[in-house]
C-alpha positions as CSV (number, residue, x, y, z in Angstrom):
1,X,10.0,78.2,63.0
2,X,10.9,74.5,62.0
3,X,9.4,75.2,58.5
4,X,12.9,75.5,56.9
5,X,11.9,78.4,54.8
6,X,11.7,80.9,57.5
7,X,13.6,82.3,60.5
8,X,12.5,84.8,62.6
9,X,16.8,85.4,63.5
10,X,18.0,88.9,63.4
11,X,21.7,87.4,63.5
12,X,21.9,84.6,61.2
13,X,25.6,83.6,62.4
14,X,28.5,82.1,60.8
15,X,30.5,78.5,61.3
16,X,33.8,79.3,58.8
17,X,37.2,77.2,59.8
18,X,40.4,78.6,57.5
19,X,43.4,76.7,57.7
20,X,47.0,76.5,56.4
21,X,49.4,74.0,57.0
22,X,52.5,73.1,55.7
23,X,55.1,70.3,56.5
24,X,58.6,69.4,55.9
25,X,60.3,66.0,55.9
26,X,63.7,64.9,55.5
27,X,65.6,61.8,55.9
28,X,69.2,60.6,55.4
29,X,70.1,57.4,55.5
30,X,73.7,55.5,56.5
31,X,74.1,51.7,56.0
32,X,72.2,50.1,58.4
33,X,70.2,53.8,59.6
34,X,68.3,57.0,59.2
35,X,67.9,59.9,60.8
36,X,64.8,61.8,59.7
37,X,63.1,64.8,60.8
38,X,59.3,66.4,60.5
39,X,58.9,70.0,61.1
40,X,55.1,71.0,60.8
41,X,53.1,74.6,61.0
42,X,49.8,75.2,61.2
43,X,47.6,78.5,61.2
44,X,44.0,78.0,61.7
45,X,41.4,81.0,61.5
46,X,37.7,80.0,63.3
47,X,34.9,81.8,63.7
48,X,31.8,80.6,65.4
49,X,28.5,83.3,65.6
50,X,24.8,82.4,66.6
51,X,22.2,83.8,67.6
52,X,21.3,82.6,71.2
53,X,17.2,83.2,70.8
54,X,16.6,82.3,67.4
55,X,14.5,85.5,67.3
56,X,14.1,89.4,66.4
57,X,13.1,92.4,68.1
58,X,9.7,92.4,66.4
59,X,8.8,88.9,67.3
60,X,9.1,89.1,70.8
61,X,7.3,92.0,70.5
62,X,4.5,90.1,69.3
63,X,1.9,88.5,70.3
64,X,2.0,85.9,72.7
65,X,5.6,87.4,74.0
66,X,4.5,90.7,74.6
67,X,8.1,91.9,75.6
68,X,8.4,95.2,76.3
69,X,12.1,97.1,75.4
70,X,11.2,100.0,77.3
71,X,9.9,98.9,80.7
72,X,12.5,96.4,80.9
73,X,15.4,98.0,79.9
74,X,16.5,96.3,76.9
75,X,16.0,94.1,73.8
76,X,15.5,90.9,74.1
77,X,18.8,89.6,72.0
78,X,21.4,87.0,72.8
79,X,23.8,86.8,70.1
80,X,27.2,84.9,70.7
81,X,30.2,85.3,68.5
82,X,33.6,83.6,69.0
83,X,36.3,84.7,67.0
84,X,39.8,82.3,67.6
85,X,43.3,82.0,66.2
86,X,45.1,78.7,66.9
87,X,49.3,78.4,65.8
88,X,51.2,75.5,66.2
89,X,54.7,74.3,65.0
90,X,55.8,71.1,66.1
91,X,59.4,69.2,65.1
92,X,60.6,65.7,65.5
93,X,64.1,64.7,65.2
94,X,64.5,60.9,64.8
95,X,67.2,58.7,64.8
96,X,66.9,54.6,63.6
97,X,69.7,52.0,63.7
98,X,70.1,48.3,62.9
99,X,72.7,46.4,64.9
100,X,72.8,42.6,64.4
101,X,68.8,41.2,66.0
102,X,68.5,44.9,67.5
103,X,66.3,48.0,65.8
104,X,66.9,51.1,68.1
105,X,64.9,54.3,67.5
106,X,65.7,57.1,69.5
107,X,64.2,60.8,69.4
108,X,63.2,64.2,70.2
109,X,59.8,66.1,70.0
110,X,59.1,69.6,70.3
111,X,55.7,71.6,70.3
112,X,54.5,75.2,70.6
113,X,50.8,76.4,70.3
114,X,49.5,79.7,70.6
115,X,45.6,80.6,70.8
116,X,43.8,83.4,71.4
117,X,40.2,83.5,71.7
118,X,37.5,86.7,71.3
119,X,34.2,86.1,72.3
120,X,31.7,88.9,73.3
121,X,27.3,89.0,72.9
122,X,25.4,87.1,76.0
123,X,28.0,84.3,77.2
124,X,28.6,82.2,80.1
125,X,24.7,82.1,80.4
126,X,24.8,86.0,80.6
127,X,27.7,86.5,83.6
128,X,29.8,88.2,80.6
129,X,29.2,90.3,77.8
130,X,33.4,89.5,76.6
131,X,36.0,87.5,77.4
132,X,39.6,87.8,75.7
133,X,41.7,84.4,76.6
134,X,45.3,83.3,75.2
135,X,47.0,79.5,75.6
136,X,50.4,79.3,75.4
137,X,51.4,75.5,75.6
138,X,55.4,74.0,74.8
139,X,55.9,70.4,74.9
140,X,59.2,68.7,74.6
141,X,59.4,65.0,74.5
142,X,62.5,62.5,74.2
143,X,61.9,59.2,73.3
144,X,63.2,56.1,73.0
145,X,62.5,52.2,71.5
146,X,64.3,48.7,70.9
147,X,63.4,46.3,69.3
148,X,65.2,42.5,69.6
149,X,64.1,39.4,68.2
150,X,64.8,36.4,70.3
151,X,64.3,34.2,67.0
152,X,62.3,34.1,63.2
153,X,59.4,33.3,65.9
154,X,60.1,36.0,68.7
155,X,60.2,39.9,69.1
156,X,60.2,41.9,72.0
157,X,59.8,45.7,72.0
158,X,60.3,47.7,74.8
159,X,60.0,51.9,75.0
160,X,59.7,54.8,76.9
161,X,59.2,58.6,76.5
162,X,59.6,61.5,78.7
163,X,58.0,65.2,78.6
164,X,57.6,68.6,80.1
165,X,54.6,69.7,79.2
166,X,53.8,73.6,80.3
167,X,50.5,76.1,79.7
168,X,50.4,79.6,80.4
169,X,47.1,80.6,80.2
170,X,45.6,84.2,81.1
171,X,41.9,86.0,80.4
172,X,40.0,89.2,80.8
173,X,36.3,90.1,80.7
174,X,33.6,92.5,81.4
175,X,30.0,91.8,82.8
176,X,28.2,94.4,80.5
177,X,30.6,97.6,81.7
178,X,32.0,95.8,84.8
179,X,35.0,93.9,84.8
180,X,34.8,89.9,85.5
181,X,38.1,88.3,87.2
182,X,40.7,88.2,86.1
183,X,42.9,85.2,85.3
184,X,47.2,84.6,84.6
185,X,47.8,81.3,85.4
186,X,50.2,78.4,84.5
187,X,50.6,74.7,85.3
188,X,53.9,72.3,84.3
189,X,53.8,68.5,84.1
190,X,56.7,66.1,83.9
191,X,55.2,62.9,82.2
192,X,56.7,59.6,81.3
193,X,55.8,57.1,79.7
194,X,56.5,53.4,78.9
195,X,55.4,50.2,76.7
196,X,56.9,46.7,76.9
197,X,55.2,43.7,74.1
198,X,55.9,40.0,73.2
199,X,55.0,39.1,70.1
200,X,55.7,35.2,69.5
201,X,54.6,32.8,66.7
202,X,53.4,29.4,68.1
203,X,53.2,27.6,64.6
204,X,51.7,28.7,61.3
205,X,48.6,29.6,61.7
206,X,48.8,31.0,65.4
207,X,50.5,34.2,67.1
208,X,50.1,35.3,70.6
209,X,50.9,39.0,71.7
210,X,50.8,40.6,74.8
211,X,52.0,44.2,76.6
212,X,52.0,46.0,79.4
213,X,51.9,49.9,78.8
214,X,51.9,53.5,80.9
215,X,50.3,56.4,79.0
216,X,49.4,59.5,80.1
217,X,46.8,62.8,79.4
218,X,48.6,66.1,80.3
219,X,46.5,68.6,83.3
220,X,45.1,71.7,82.5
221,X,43.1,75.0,83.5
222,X,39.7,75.3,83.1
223,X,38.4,78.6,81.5
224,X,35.6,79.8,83.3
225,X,36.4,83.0,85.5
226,X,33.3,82.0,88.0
227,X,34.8,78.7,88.8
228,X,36.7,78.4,92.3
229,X,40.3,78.0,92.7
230,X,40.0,74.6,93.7
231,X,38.3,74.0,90.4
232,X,40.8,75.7,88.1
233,X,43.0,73.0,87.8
234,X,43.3,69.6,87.1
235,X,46.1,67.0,87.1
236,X,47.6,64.5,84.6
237,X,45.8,61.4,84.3
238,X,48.3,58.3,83.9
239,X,46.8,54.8,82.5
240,X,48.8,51.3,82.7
241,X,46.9,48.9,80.4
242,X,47.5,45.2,80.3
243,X,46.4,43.0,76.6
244,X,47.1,39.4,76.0
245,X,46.0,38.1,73.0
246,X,45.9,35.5,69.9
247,X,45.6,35.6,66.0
248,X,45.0,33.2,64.1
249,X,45.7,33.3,60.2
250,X,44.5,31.3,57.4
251,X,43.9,31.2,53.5
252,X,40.0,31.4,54.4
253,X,39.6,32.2,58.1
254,X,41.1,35.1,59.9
255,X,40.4,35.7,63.8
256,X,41.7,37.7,66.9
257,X,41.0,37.6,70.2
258,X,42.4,40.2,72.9
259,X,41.5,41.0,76.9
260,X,42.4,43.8,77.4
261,X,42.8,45.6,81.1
262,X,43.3,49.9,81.8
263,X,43.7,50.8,85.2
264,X,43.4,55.2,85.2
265,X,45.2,57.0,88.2
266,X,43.6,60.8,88.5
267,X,41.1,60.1,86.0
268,X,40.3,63.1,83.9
269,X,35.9,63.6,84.6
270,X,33.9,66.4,82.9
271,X,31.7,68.1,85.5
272,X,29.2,71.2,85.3
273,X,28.6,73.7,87.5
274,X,25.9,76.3,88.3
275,X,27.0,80.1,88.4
276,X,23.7,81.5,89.8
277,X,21.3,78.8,90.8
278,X,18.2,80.6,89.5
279,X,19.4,81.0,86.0
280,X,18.9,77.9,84.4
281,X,21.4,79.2,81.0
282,X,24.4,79.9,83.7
283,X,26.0,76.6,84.0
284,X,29.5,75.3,82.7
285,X,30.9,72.3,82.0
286,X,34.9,71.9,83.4
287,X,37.2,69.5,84.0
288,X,38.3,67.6,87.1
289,X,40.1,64.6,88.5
290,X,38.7,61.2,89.9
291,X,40.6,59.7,92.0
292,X,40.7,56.0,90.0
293,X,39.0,54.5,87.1
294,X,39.2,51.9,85.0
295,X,38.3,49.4,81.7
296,X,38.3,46.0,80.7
297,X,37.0,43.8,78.5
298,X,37.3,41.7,75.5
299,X,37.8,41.8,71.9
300,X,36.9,39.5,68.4
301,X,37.0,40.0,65.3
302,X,36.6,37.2,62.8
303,X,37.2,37.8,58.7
304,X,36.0,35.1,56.3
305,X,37.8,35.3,52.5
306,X,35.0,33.9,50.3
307,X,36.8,33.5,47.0
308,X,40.2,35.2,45.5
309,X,38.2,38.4,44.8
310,X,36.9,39.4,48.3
């Protein structure tokens, strides 16, 4: 009751996150390159419980609630408890070489996950009672990146990576004794992705730098078992961004200026949606596609070294 000494809860609930990672790195070097490789696991353990009214049985019996168990047909309790176990392993295989003005990094990247989710009590504003849902998401990237320098006072660097990124995702429910819909779906991107940048140093004290890059956010599948088919999906969002820029560099003054420029093709949106109109708790928030977006702007940042000491 907002006094901080007292609740009125007859589920207090529970916010506990468990996790174990590990990694493993190794490199070998050759005259003039490397090959190195990261291999990565992670188990993590969640477990999210609350109770939805804030309240007990006897309180709502109370005075002024006056709820009645008996006339209407049940307690007035809302408790929601999600229960999730998330397992990942990723690898990355790298190779670097030096040849003359050239620095050529090549690669591969590979990525399972596993989830499964258990959530049951009054959820998806009371349309469900449980929900059981699994992920099942494999990435695998190659990648490549050069690096020449046209002189002491000029690098270029110019890169690109490919993925197929897959999800197989599938769920089952019950609306208090009756089963919800049920969902086994999967969606499969092919991505790439590149980045070209100039660096050049104009005299001591001033560099310019600019690039042109094409990133990208893999699609998905939204959860929710009331949403329409047209809604269950949404597609990769790619982004080409444009910076030009200056630094400027001295022994009291530093400074940078950049424009910068992101054009977003099937820009990833988060919508809601209502499942019954009248119930105000029923809605959901999913994700969808616009069909462009973008930002721009500019960027400063000046640092001024007082003395030797800060």
């Amino acid at each position: 009751d907002n006094n901080r000494d007292t609740t009125y809860t007859d589920y207090a609930g529970i916010d506990k996150l468990e996790t174990n990672a590990y990694s493993i790195e190794y490199e070998y070097r050759f005259p003039n390159s490397s090959i190195q490789s990261v291999t990565t696991y992670s188990d993590i353990e969640l477990n999210y419980n609350y109770d939805g009214d804030w309240g007990n049985n006897k309180m709502w019996e109370s005075s002024p609630y006056n709820w009645d168990p008996i006339s209407n047909g049940y307690n007035w309790s809302f408790p929601d408890r999600s229960n999730r176990n998330r397992i990942s392993i990723t690898t990355d295989l790298k190779l670097s070489k030096e040849i003359d003005l050239f620095f050529l990094t090549m690669g591969f990247f590979s990525k399972k996950l596993a989830e499964d989710d258990i959530r049951n009590g009054y959820i998806l504003g009371g349309t469900a009672d449980s929900a059981n849902t699994s992920f099942n998401i494999s990435l695998k990237s190659i990648y490549a990146n050069i690096t020449y320098k046209f002189s002491k006072y000029t690098k270029i660097n110019l890169g690109s990576r490919f993925s197929n990124y897959k999800n197989v995702y599938s769920a089952t429910g019950t609306n208090y004794g009756t089963p919800i819909k049920n969902i086994n779906d999967s969606i499969e991107n092919e991505l790439f992705a590149f980045h070209l940048s100039l660096k050049h140093q104009l005299n001591e004290k001033f560099n310019f730098f600019s690039s042109i890059n094409r990133g990208y956010k893999a699609g998905g599948i939204n959860q929710n078992p009331y949403l329409d088919e047209s809604q269950r999906f949404y597609k990769a969002e790619y982004n080409l961004n444009l910076n030009a820029g200056f630094v400027y560099s001295s022994d009291m003054y530093e400074g940078e200026i950049n424009l910068f420029y992101m054009k977003r093709s099937q820009q990833q949106v988060g919508l809601y949606f209502q499942a019954i109109p009248d119930v105000p708790t029923s809605f959901s928030f999913y994700t969808a596609n616009a069909n462009v977006g973008y930002n721009s702007g500019i960027e400063t940042t000046i640092k001024l070294n007082i003395n030797n000491n800060s």
